[in-house]
C-alpha positions in Angstrom: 265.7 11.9 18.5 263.8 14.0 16.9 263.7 15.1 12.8 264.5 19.1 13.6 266.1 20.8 11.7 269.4 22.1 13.7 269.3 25.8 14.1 271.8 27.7 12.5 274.4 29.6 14.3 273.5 33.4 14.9 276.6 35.1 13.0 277.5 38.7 12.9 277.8 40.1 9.5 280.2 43.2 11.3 281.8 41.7 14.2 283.8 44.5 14.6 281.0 47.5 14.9 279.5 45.3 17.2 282.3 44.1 20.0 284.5 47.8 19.0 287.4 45.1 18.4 290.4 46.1 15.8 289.5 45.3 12.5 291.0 42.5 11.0 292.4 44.1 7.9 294.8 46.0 10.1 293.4 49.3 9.3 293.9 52.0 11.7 291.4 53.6 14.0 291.2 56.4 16.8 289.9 53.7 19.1 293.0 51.5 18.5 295.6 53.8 18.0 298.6 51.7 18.9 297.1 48.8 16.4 299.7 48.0 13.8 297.7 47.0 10.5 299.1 45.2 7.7 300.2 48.8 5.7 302.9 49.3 8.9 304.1 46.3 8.5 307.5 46.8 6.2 307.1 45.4 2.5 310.9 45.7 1.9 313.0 43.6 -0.1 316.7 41.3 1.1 318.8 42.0 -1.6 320.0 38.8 -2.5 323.4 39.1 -2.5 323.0 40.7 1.9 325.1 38.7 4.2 325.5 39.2 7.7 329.2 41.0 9.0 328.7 39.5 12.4 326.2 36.8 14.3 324.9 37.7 18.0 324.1 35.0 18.9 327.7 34.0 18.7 328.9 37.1 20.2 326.4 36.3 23.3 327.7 32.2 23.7 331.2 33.6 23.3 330.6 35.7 26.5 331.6 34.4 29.6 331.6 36.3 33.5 334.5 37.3 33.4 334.0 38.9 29.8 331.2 40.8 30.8 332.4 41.9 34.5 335.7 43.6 32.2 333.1 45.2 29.8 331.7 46.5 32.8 334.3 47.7 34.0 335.1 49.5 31.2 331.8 51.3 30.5 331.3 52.1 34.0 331.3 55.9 34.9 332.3 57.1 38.7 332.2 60.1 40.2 335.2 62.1 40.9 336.7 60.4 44.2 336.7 63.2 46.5 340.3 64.3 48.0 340.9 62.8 51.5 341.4 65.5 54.7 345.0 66.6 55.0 345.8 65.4 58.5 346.6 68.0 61.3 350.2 68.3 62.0 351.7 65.6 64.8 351.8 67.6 67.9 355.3 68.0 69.2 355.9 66.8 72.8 355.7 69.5 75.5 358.9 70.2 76.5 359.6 70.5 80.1 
């Protein structure tokens, strides 16, 4: 072993400049356009007194096949069944 001193990790001061990754503060940037920084993020307030009218995830466990094949059914949109061809008269028997 010897009585070295251990060298001390090379650290970037601006990581960012240097690897052109988003900035950790969330701010945005041409180069990241689609980054969502910590500005886009909401901020809005639950009123206290907000209550759910329904819960989905009991609507979804209360659906069952057959539920969802007569929902289906319902919102389904066909085309206009086209008309069958009129059949051609019965030919009368040749008389003799």
């Amino acid at each position: 072993m010897s009585d070295a001193p251990k060298p001390k990790p090379f650290i970037l001061p601006n990581r960012q400049h240097v690897t052109k990754e988003p900035d950790p503060g969330g701010r945005w940037s041409a180069q990241f356009p689609e980054m969502t920084g910590y500005t886009s993020q909401g901020g809005g307030k639950v009123p206290a007194d907000f209550g759910w009218n329904t819960n989905p995830k009991q609507w979804q466990e209360e659906l069952t096949p057959q539920t969802l094949a007569e929902r289906f059914e319902e919102l389904r949109v066909l085309p206009p069944k086209k008309e069958a061809p009129a059949l051609p008269a019965p030919a009368s028997p040749a008389k003799p």
